[in-house]
Structures are given as structure tokens and as C-alpha cells.
N, C-alpha and C positions, 0 to 999 in steps of 0.2 A: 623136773621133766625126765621123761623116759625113753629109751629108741628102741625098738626091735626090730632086729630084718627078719623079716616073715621068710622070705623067699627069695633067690637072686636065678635072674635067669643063665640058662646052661650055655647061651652062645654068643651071651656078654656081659657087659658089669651092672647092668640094668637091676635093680633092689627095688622089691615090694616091701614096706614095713610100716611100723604103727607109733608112731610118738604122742605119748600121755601126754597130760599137763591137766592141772586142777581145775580147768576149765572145760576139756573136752578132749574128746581122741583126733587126730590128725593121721589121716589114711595116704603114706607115698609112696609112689612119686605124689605131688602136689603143685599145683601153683594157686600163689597166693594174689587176690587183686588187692590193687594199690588206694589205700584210701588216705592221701597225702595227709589232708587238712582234717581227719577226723570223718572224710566221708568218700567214698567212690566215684568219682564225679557222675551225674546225674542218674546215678542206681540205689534206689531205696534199701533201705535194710530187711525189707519184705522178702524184696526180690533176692539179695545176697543169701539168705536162708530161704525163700524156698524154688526159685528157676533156678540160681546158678548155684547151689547149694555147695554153699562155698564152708570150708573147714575153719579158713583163720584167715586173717587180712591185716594191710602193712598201714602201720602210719609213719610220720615220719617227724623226730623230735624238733629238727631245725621251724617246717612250720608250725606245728602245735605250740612250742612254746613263744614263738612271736607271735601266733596268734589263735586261738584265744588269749593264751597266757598259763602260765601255771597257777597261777591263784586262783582262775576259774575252773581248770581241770580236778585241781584239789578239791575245791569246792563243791563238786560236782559227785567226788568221789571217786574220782579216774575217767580214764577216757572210756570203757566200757561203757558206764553207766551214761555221761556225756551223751554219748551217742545212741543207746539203746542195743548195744551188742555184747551178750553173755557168751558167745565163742570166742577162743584164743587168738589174742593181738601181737605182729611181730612189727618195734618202730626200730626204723633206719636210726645212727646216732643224728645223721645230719652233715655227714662228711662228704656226701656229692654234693649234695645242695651249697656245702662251704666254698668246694671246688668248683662249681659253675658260678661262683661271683669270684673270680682272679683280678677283678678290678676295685672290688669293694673287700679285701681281706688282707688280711697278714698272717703267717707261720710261724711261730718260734719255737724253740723246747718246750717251753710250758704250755702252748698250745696254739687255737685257732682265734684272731681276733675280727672280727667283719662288722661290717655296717650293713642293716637290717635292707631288704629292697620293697620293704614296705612305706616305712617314714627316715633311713637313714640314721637312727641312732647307734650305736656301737655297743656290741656285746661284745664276750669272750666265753669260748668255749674249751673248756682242760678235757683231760681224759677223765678226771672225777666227776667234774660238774656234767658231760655227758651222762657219765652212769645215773647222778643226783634227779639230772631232767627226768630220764627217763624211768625211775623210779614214780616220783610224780605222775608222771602221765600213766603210770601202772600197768604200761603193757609185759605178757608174757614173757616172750622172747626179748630179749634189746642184745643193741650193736657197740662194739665197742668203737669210740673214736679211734680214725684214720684217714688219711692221707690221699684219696683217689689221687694216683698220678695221672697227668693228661698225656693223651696220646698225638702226635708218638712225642716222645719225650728220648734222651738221653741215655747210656747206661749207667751212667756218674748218677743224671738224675735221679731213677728209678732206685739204684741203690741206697743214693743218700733218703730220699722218701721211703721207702722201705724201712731203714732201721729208723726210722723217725715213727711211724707205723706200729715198728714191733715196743719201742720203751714205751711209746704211749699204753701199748698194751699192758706191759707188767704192772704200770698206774693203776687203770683202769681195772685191771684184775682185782690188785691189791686193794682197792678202794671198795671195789665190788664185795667180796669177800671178807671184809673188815666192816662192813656196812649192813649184812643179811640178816643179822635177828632184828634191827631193829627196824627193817622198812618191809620190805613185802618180801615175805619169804619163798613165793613161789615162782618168786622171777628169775631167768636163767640168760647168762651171756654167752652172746658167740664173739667169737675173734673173727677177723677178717684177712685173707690171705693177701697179698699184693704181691710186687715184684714186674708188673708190665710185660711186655711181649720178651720176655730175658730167661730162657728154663734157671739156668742156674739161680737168678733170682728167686724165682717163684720157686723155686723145688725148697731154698732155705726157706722162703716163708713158710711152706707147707709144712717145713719140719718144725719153726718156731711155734706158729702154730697150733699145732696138734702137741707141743711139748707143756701148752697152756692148762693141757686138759680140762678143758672146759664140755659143755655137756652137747654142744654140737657147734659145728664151724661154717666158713662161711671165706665163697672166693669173692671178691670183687675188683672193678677194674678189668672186667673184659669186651665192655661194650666201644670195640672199635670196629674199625670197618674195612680190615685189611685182610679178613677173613681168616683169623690163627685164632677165634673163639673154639673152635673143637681140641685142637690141639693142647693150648693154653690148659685148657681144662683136664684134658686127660693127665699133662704132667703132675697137676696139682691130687688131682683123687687118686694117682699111683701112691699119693704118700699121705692121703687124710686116714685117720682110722677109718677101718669099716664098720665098728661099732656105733659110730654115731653120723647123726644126718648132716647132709652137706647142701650146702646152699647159695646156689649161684644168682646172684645178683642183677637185677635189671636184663634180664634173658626172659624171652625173646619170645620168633615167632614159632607156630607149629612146630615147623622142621629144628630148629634150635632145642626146642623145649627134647625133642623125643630123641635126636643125634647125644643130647647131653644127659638124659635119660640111661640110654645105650654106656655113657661113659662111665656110670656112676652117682650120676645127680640126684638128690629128693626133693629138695627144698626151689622155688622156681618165681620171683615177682617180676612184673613189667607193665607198664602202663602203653603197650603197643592194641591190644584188643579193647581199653576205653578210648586212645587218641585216634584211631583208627575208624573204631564204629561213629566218631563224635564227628568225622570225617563222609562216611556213609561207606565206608571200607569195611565189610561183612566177610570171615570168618567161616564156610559153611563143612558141613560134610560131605559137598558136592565140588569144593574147589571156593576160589574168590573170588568177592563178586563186588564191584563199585554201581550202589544203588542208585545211585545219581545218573547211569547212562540208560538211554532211552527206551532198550528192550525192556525192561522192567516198569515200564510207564503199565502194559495193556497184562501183566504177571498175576493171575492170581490165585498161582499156585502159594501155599503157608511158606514162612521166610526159608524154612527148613524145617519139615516133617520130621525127618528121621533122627533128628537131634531129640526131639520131645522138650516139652517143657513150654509151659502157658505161652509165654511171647513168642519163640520161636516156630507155634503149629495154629497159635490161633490169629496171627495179624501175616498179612500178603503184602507179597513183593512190589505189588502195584501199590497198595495202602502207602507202604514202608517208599517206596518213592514219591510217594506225593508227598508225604508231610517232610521230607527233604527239599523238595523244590519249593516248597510253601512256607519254607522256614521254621516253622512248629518244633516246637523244642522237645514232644513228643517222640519225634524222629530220632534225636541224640537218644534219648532213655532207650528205647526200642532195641536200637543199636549194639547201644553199649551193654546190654543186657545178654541179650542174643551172643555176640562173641566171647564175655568172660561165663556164660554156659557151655559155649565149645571149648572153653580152654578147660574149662571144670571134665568136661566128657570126655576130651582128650586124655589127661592124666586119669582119670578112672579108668580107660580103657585100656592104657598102657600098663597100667595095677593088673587089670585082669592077665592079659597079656603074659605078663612076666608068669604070675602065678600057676597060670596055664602051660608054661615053659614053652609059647609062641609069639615071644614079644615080637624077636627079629625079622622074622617073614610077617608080620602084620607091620611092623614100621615099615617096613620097604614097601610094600602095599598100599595102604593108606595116605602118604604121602604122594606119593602119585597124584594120585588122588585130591587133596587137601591144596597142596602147591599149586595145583592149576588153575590158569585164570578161566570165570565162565561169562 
């Protein structure tokens, strides 16, 4: 994998750039939608290439390898083939997903042990066998095993998680790295910053980090709700190289996406514009809109003209509210396609933006704009 910053804007930390990979070019800023299980929930792979025309998309190892299994990915020939998607695949290790089952897991040095919340058998997850899984599954990008600390948490805790985090790291590296010629050589690891709402923390992870040199990095652990996501973030890209792409984790909405843009951000996943749309919670370049309320019953202006793109100009507001009130599962697809296009047209437009050296007076702009409810 390769990074270039094409361009950084003049009146913030905002970076246009272009990251290779033997699959395909990846154009950032970016965000990437989330296809957990192998798929986007209810968005064909049509639509992934050609309305929301998306660069690269996230799986994620903890489900792929409960289910289907690796023996069928293998089988298959990786998860690419699996699924029908020759663009570049980025999977999570599986290290939130471990952390949202605190009742079904265990920690130790060696690593994560948990009981499956499919049929409750017991795996274990190291920092090699992460690397191992996700090899198998053949995606581009992979995560190194870590630690999601829960919020709010301690600063005892945070730190002892933290260096739990960073040795699993040097594993995972060293296994990684010890491992390349004979499994897929085109696959590339990030590390993942931690340290919780604590600068001092986070500032040493960001140095451990980036002392990993690895070919791009990765914050996570900021998805709290105390609102020091901007903050958080800035401590950390004050110390990531600017040579390589940075990638914030389960982030967020519009305003998130482009504040963290502004900070330095490229890299950008969240499952908020498919749970949303799946919701009837729309995404426009006119502000937001909940399809479900009754002005939109008699609407038949297109969902969003000015967005373009087949779903979004050729089906109406009034259509798009009926097959929600009517249950039609149409409705979720519709939806969910329509939003992860505005996230696609958002970060393009923020690429031009920068390139044009008018990011900053277009975010402040636009946003206005997009935040408002209609």
C-alpha cells in the first residue's frame, strides 16, 4: 500500500491524498461503509459500485470468522471473491465486537477469550491468531488486535488497557511481519491508537504508535458521548506522521465526518447512515429528514435531486414514505443507499474543497445546511 498527500488545505489540517493498493486507488478524505457480515446491510453490490460508488468497504473478522467460517472463506477464495467485490476490503480485528460482549469474555496477556453470541461456544482470540484470521479472510487493510476501553472508564484503567493494547501490538506486528511471504503479500497493518479521554494517554499511544511504523494508522475508542471526539482527535494527528493515512474509527455523522476532516482525518467507517436510513432517517443535501412523518406522505418531489445518482433522483418522497409505512423492505434498501451516496458525495466534495484551497468556508457553509432538520 502507498499514501500521497496530494494537497493539504491552507487554513487547516484538512489532506487530499490517494492511497494505492493492488486492488484499486482509494481517493481521501474517505469513508468507507460497513459491511459487517460480508455485506452492507440491505445494499447490493451494484449499488456499492455504481450509486454510492464507494472506493473500499469494512468487514469485520470477529463475524466473518463465526460466521460463515474460515473454511468457507478459504474456500471461496477470500472474502473478495465470497462476495463478489474486486475493490479494496478494510476488516476490523474484532476488538469492539469482543468489548461489547463484557459478559460473555475474558482478558489476559495472551489475549481475548469469549463465548460466540451466536450458539455460545468458546473461542480465543491472540494477537497472532487475529493477524492469522484476517489473513484468511484476505482483506487489504487489517486491524491489529486491541483493547476498546469502555467509556468512561478509570485512568488506572485506561492505562493499564493501553499498554495491554500497545504489547499485543509488537505480537501482532512481529507475527505479521514474520508471516508475509508466505500468506498474501499485499496485505498491510494498522495499529490502533487508545488511551480514552486521558491526553497524556493518548499522546503516548500516538507515539507508540507511529513508532510501529506501519504503512498507515488508526485512532479508536472515540465513540463516546461526552462530546471530546474533536478534541481527542486533534491530540492524537498532532503526533501521527503526516505521511501516512489516519483512520478514525466508527465516526460518525456529517458534522463529525468534516470537523475531523478539518483535523486531519482520511480514513472514516460507521454504520450511522445504513442504521439510520434502516430507520427511515434520510441524510439529504437539503438538511434531515424522518420519512416516516406525514409531510412527506403527499412529496413528489425525487428523494434528492441535487445529490444525483439513480435512487436518490429517480424514486419520491411520497413513494419513499409509503413503502416505510407499508413495511416493504424496499424502503430500508432505498434508504440505506441514498445516505451511504451522501456520505460518498460528502467526502468527494470535501477532496475538491481542500484541493481548491476552500475547504473551510465550504464546511462552515454546508453544514448549516446538512445539520438542519426539514
Amino acid at each position: 500500500m502507498n499514501f500521497e498527500v496530494q494537497r493539504v488545505d491552507p487554513y487547516s489540517q484538512a489532506r487530499a491524498g490517494l492511497i494505492t493498493t493492488s486492488r484499486g486507488q482509494i481517493h481521501t478524505p474517505i469513508f468507507m461503509p460497513v459491511g459487517t457480515a460480508g455485506t452492507v446491510k440491505a445494499v447490493p453490490q451494484k449499488a456499492l459500485y455504481e450509486d454510492i460508488q464507494a472506493e473500499i468497504i469494512l468487514g469485520n473478522a470477529y463475524h466473518l470468522y463465526l460466521r460463515p467460517g474460515l473454511e468457507i472463506l478459504e474456500a471461496a477464495g477470500g472474502l473478495h471473491q465470497f462476495m463478489g467485490w474486486d475493490k479494496p476490503i478494510l476488516t476490523d480485528s474484532g476488538g469492539y465486537q469482543v468489548y461489547s460482549l463484557a459478559q460473555r469474555r475474558k482478558l489476559t496477556e495472551e489475549g481475548v477469550t469469549f463465548r460466540s453470541h451466536i450458539d455460545g461456544s468458546q473461542h480465543t482470540f491472540t494477537p497472532e491468531r487475529a493477524v492469522d484470521i484476517q489473513r484468511s479472510i484476505g482483506a487489504d487493510v487489517i486491524m491489529a488486535l486491541d483493547e476498546c476501553t469502555p467509556h468512561p472508564c478509570s485512568y488506572a484503567y485506561a492505562k493499564s488497557s493501553m499498554g495491554l493494547t500497545h504489547r499485543w501490538l509488537k505480537r501482532g506486528v512481529d507475527h505479521f511481519d514474520a508471516t508475509i511471504a508466505e500468506h498474501n503479500h499485499y496485505q498491510t497493518l494498522f495499529p490502533i491508537v487508545q488511551g480514552s479521554v486521558y491526553k497524556d494517554l493518548r499522546e503516548q499511544s500516538a507515539e507508540t504508535i507511529a513508532a510501529a511504523d506501519r504503512a498507515g494508522n488508526a485512532i479508536g475508542g472515540v465513540c463516546h458521548p461526552d462530546g471530546m471526539l474533536y478534541e481527542v482527535t486533534a491530540w492524537v494527528c498532532a503526533i501521527l506522521p503526516t505521511n501516512k493515512p489516519r483512520y478514525l474509527m466508527g465516526v460518525g455523522t456529517p458534522q463529525d465526518l468534516l470537523e475531523c476532516i478539518a483535523i486531519g482525518v482520511d480514513m472514516f467507517d460507521c454504520v450511522m447512515p445504513t442504521r439510520n436510513g434502516r430507520n427511515g432517517m434520510l441524510f439529504t443535501t437539503q438538511g434531515m429528514l424522518n420519512i416516516r412523518n406525514k409531510k412527506w406522505q403527499t412529496d413528489f418531489s425525487p428523494i434528492d435531486e441535487p445529490l444525483g445518482g439513480h435512487v436518490s433522483t429517480y424514486y419520491t418522497k411520497a413513494y419513499l414514505s409509503h413503502l416505510f409505512r407499508a413495511k416493504e423492505l424496499l424502503g430500508i434498501q432505498l434508504a440505506s443507499i441514498h445516505n451511504l451516496t451522501l456520505y460518498l458525495w460528502l467526502t468527494k466534495q470535501a477532496r475538491l474543497h481542500i484541493v481548491a484551497g476552500t475547504f473551510r468556508a465550504w464546511k462552515d457553509k454546508v453544514l448549516k445546511v446538512l445539520m438542519q432538520k426539514i
